[in-house]
C-alpha positions as CSV (number, residue, x, y, z in Angstrom):
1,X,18.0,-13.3,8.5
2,X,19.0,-16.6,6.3
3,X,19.4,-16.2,2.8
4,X,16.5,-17.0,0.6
5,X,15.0,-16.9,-2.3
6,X,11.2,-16.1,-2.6
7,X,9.3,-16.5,-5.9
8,X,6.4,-14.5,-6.9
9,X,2.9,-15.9,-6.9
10,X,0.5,-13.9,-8.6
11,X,-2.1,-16.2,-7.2
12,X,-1.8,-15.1,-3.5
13,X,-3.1,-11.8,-4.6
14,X,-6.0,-11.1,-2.1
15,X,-8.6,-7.8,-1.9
16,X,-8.4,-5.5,1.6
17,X,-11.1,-3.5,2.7
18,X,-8.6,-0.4,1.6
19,X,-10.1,-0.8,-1.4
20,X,-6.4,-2.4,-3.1
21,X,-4.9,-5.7,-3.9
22,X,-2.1,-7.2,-2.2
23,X,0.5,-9.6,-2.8
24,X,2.9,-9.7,0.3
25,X,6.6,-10.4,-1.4
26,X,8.1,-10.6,2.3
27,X,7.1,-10.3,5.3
28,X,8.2,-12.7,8.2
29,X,9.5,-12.7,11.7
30,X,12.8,-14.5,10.2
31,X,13.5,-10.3,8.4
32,X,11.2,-8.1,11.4
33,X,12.7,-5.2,9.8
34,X,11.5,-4.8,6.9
35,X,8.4,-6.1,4.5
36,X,7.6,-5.5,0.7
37,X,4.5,-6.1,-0.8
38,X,3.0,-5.6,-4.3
39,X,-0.3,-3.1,-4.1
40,X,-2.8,-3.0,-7.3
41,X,-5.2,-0.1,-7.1
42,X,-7.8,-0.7,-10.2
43,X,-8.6,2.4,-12.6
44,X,-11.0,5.2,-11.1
45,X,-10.4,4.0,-7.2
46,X,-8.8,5.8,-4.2
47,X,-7.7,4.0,-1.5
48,X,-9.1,4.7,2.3
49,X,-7.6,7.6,4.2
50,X,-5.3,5.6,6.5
51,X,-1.9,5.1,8.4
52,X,0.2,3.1,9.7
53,X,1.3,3.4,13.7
54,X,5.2,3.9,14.1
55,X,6.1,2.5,11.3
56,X,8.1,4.1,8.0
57,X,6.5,3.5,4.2
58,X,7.5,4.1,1.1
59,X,6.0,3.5,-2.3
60,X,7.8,3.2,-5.1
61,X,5.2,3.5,-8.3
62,X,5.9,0.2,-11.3
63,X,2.8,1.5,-13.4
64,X,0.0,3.9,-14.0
65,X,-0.7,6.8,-13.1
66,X,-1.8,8.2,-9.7
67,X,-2.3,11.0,-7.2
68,X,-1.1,10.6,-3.9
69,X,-1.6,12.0,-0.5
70,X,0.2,11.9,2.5
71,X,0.2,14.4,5.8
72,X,0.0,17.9,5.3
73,X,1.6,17.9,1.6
74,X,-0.8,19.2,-1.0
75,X,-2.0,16.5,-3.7
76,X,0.8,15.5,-6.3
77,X,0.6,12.8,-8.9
78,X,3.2,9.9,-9.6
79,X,4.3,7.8,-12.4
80,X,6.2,4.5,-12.6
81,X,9.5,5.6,-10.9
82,X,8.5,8.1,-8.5
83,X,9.1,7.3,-4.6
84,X,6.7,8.3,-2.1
85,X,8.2,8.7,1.6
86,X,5.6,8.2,4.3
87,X,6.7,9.0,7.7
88,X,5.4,6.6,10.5
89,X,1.7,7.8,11.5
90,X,1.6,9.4,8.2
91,X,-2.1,9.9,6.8
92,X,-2.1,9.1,3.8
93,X,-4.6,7.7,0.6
94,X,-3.5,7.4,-3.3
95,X,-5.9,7.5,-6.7
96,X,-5.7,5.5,-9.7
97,X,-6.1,8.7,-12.5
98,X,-5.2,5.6,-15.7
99,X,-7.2,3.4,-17.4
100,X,-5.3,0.5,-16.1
101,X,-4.4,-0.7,-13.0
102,X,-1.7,1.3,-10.7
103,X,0.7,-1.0,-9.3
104,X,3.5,-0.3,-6.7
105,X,5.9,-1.3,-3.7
106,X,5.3,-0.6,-1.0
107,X,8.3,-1.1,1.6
108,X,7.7,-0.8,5.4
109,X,9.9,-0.3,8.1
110,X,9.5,-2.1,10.2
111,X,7.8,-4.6,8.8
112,X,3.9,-4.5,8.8
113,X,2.3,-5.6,10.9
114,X,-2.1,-5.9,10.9
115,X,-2.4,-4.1,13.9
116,X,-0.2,-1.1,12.8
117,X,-3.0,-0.2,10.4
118,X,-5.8,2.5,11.3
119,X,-8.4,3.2,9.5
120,X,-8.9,7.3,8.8
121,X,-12.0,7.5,6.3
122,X,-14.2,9.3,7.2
123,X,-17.0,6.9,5.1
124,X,-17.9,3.5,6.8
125,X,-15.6,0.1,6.1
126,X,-17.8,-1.9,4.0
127,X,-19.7,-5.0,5.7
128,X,-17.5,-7.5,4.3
129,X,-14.5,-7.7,1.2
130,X,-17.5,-8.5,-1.2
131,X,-18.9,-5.6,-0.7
132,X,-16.3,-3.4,-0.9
């Protein structure tokens, strides 16, 4: 890794069919170990059942409120400095319960990667991001 500086760019926000917005902060093969990106879940919406193959998460809640999931642990909701520890091939899905948007980190180890992610749901992927 070379040092760097990487400044945030709101506009590089984009939808996934998860039903959340992303910004990735970092996440390139110059750190493989690690990758942060901003995640905006919009009031009322729960994210897909999901996980991520061999690889660590953690979420660590800016804003809103929200109830989270993950393996066998019964539902428990999280506020803006709570710290959710997802082991790799942890299931795993999270609710907005606010009015506005829930916003968090969410750190990976090792860095994400695309085909890491599996989809769990049990309901259908939309057709396409517009529909979603």
């Amino acid at each position: 890794m070379k040092p760097s500086i990487r400044p945030y760019d709101a506009s590089g926000e984009f939808y996934i069919a998860e039903q959340c917005h992303v910004i990735e902060l970092s996440n390139s093969d110059d750190d493989p170990t690690l990758s942060i990106a901003r995640v905006r879940v919009t009031s009322g919406t729960t994210t897909r059942w999901h996980r991520l193959t061999a690889t660590a998460e953690r979420y660590v809640i800016l804003e809103g409120q929200g109830r989270m999931e993950v393996g066998e642990l019964p539902p428990q909701d999280v506020g803006p400095g709570d710290t959710v520890l997802i082991p790799p091939d942890g299931r795993q899905r999270i609710a907005n319960l606010g009015q506005g948007d829930l916003v968090f980190l969410a750190i990976c180890t090792p860095r994400f990667r695309p085909e890491a992610y599996e989809d769990l749901d049990p309901e259908p992927l939309p057709c396409s991001f517009e529909d979603a």
